[in-house]
C-alpha positions as a Markdown table, in Angstrom:
| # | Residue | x | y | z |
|---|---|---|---|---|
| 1 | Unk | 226.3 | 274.1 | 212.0 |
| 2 | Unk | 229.2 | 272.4 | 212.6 |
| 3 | Unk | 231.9 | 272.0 | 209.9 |
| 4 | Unk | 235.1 | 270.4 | 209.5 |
| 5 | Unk | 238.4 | 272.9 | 210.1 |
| 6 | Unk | 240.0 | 273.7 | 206.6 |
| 7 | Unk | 242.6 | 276.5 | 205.2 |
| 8 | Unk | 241.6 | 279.8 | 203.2 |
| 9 | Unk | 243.5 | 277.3 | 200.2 |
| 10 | Unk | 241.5 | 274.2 | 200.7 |
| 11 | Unk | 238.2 | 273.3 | 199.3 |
| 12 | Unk | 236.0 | 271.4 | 200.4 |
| 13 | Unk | 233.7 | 268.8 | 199.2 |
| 14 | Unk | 230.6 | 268.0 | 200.2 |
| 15 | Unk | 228.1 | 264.7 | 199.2 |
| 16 | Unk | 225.0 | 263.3 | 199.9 |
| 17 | Unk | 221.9 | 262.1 | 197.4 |
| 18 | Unk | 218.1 | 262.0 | 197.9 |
| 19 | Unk | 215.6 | 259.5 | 196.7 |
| 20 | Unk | 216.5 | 256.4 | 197.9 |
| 21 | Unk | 213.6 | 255.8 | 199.9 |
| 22 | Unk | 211.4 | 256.5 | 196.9 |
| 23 | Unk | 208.9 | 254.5 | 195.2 |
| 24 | Unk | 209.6 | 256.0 | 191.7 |
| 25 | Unk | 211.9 | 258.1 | 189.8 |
| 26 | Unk | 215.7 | 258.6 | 189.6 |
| 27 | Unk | 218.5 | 258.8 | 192.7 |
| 28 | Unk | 220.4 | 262.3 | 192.5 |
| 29 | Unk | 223.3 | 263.2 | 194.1 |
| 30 | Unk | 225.4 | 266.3 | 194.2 |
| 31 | Unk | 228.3 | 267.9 | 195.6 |
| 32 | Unk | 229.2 | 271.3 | 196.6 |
| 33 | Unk | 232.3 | 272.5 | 196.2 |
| 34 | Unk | 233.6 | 275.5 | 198.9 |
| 35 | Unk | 235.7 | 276.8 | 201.8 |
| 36 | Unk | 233.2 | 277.0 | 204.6 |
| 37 | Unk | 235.8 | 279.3 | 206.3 |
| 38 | Unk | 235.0 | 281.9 | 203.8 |
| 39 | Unk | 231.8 | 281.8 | 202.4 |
| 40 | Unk | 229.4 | 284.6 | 203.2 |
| 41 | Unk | 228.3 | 284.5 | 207.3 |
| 42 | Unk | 225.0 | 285.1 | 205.6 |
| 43 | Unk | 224.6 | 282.6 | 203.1 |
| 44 | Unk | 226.5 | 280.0 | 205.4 |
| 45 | Unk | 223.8 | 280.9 | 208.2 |
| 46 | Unk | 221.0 | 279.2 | 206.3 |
| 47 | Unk | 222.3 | 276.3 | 205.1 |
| 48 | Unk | 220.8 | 273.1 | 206.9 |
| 49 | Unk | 219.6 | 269.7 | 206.4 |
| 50 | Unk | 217.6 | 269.6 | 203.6 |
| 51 | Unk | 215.1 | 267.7 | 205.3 |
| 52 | Unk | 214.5 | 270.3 | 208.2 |
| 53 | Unk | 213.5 | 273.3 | 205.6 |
| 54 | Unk | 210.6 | 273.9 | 203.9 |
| 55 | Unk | 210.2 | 273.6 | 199.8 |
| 56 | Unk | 210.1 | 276.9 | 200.1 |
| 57 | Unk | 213.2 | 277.5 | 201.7 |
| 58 | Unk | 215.2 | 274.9 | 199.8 |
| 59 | Unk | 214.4 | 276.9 | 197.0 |
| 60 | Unk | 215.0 | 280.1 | 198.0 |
| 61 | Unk | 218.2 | 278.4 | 199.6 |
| 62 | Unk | 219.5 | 276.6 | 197.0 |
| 63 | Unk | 219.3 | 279.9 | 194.2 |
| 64 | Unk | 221.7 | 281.7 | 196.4 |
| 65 | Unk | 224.1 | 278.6 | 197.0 |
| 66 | Unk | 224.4 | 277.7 | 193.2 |
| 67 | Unk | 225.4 | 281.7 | 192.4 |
| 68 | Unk | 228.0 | 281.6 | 194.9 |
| 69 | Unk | 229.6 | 278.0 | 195.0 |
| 70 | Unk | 230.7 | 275.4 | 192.9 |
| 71 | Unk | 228.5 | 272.1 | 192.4 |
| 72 | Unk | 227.9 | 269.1 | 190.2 |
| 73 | Unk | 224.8 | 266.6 | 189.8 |
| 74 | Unk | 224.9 | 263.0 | 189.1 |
| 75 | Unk | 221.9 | 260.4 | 188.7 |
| 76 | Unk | 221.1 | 256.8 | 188.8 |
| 77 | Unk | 218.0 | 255.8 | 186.6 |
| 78 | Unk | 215.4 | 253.5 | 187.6 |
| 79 | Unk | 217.2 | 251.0 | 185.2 |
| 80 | Unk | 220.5 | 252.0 | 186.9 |
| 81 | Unk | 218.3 | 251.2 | 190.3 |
| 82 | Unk | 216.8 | 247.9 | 189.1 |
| 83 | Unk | 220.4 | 246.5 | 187.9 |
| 84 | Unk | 222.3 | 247.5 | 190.7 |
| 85 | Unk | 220.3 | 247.6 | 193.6 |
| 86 | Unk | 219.0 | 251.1 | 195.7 |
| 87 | Unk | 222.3 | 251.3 | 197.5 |
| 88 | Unk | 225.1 | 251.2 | 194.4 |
| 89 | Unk | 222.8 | 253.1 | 192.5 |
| 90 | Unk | 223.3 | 256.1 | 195.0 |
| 91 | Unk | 226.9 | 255.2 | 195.1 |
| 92 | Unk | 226.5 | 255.6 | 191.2 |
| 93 | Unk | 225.1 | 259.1 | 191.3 |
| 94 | Unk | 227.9 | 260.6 | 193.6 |
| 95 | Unk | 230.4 | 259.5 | 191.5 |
| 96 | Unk | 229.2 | 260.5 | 188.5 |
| 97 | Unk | 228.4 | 264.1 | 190.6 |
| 98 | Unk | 232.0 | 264.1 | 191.7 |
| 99 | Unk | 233.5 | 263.4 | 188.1 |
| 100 | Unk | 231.5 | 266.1 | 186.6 |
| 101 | Unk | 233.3 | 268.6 | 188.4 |
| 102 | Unk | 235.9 | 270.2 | 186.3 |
| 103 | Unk | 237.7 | 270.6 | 190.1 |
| 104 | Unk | 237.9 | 268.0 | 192.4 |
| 105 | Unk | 237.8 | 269.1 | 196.3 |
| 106 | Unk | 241.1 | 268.9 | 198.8 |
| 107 | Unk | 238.9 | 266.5 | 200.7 |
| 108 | Unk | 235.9 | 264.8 | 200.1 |
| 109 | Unk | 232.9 | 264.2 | 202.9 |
| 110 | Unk | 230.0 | 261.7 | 202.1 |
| 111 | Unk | 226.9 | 261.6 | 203.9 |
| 112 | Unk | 226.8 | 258.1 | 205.6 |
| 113 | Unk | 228.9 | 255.1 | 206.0 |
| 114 | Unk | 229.5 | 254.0 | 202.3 |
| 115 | Unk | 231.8 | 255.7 | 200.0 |
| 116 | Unk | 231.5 | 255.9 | 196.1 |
| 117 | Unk | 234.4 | 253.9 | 194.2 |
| 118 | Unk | 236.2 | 257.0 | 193.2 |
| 119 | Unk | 240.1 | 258.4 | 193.4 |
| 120 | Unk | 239.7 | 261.2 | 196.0 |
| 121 | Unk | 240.7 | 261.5 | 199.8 |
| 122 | Unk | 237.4 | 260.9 | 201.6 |
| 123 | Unk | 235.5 | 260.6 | 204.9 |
| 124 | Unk | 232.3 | 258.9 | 205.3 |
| 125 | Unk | 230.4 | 261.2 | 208.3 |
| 126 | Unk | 227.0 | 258.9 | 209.4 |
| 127 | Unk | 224.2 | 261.8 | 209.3 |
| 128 | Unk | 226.6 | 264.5 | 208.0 |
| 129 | Unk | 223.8 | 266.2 | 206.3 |
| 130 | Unk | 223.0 | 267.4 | 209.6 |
| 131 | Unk | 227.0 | 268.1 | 210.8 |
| 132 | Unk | 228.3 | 269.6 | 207.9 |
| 133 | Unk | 227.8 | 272.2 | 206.1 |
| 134 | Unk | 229.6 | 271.3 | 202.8 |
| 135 | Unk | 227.1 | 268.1 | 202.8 |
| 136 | Unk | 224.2 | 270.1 | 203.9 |
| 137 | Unk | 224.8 | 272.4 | 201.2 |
| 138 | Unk | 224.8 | 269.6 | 198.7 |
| 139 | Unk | 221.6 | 267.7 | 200.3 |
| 140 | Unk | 219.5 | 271.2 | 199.7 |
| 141 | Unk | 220.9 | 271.3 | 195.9 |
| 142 | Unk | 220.0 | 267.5 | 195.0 |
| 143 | Unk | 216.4 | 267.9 | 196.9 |
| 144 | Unk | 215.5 | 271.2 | 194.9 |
| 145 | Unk | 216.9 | 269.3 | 190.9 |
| 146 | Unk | 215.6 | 265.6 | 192.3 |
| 147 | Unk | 211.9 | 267.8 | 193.2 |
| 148 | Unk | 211.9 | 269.5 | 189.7 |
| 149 | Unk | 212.8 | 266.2 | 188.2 |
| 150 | Unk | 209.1 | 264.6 | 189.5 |
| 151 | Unk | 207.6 | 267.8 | 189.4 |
| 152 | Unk | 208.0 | 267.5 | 185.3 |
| 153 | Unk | 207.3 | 263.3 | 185.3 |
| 154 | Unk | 203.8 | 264.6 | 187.5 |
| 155 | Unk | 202.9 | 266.3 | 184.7 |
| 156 | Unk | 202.8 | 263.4 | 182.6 |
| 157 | Unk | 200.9 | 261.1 | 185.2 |
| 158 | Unk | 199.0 | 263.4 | 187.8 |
| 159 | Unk | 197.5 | 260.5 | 189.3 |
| 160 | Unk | 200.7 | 259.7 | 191.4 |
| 161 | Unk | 201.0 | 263.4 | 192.7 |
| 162 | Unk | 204.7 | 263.2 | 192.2 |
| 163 | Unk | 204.7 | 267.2 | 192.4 |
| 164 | Unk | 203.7 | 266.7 | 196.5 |
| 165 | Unk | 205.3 | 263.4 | 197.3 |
| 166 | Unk | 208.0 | 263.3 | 194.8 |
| 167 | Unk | 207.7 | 259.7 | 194.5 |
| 168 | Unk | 207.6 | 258.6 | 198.0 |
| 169 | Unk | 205.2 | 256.1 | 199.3 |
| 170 | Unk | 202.9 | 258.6 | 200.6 |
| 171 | Unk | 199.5 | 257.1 | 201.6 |
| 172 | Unk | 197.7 | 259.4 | 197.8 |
| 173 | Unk | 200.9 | 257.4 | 196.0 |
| 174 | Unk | 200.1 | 254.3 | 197.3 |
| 175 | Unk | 196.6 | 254.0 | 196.6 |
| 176 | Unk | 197.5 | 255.3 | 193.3 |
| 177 | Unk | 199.5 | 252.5 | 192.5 |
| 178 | Unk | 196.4 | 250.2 | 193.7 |
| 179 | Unk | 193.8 | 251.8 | 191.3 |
| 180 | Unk | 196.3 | 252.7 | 188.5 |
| 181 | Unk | 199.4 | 250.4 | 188.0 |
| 182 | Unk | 203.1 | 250.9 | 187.9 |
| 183 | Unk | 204.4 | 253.3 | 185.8 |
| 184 | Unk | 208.1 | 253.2 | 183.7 |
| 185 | Unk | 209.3 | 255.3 | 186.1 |
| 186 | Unk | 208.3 | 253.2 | 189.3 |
| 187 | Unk | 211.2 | 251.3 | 190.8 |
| 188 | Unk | 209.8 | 247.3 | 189.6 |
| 189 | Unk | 212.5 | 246.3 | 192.6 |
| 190 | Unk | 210.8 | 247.8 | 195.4 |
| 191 | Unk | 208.4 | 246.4 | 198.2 |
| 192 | Unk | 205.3 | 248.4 | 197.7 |
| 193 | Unk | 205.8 | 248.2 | 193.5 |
| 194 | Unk | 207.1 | 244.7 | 192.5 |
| 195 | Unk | 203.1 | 243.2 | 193.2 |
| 196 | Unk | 201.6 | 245.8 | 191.1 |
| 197 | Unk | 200.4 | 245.3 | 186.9 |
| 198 | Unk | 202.1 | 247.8 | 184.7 |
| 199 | Unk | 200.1 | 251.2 | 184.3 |
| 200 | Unk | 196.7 | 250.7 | 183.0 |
């Protein structure tokens, strides 16, 4: 995967969230913190989009890259999503996953076009999840924490299967929210939830 050029004394950081196409639960967002140029050929070798591996292999994936690189999580709450909107909500998350860290990154690269309202040099890379391993990295860590996240609420309401769709409006989710109602944790903002009665 291509990465951005850096020095054996830079580090690199890397940012992207999951869950903003979701029907319920939070936003996450993390950032890995590293010098591409001299983490392990191995471990660097597997790292890739989040969305082209397997739970499986995110997993797997993301035990190995959290025992042999820096990282932070932030989160945006439904509430967070409802007051803000979907977009500064994820803009939320990243900086509160980039003010976590107790060491801030020479450089900072964001998935997409918009950038968090934080004091670090930056770059915005449209699909970087996909051109850069720093924010590849990161997209594999906030999938795995974002998947255990609904994996726990799923517990609570197995209707919504939140443990396979992770809140997404999978065809099982939708007619869940049909036969069942909204939840707390359903985002009251979005197209498919703000027509549907509170949870029955």
């Amino acid at each position: 995967m291509p990465h951005r050029a850096s020095t054996h004394h830079h580090l690199i950081g890397g940012i992207d969230e999951v869950g903003r196409g979701a029907l319920a639960g939070p936003v996450f967002a993390a950032m890995a913190v590293f010098n591409p140029r001299t983490l392990d050929p191995d471990i660097a070798s597997r790292i890739r989009d989040s969305k082209q591996l397997t739970k499986p292999q995110r997993q797997d994936i993301a035990r190995t890259l959290t025992r042999h690189i820096s990282f932070t999580l932030g989160a945006a709450s439904v509430r967070d999503i409802t007051q803000r909107n979907i977009l500064q909500a994820s803009l939320l998350a990243m900086g509160r996953a980039w003010h976590h860290a107790p060491h801030k990154p020479t450089i900072l690269l964001i998935d997409g076009i918009h950038a968090p309202p934080i004091p670090s040099p930056m770059r915005t890379i449209p699909q970087g999840d996909a051109k850069d391993m720093t924010i590849a990295a990161a997209s594999i860590i906030a999938k795995v924490a974002r998947d255990t996240i609904m994996e726990k609420l799923a517990q609570r309401y197995p209707a919504y299967a939140w443990h396979k769709n992770a809140g997404y409006p999978t065809p099982h989710h939708q007619y869940a929210l049909k036969h069942y109602g909204r939840t707390a944790h359903h985002r009251p903002t979005f197209r498919h939830v703000r027509s549907v009665p509170a949870y029955l």
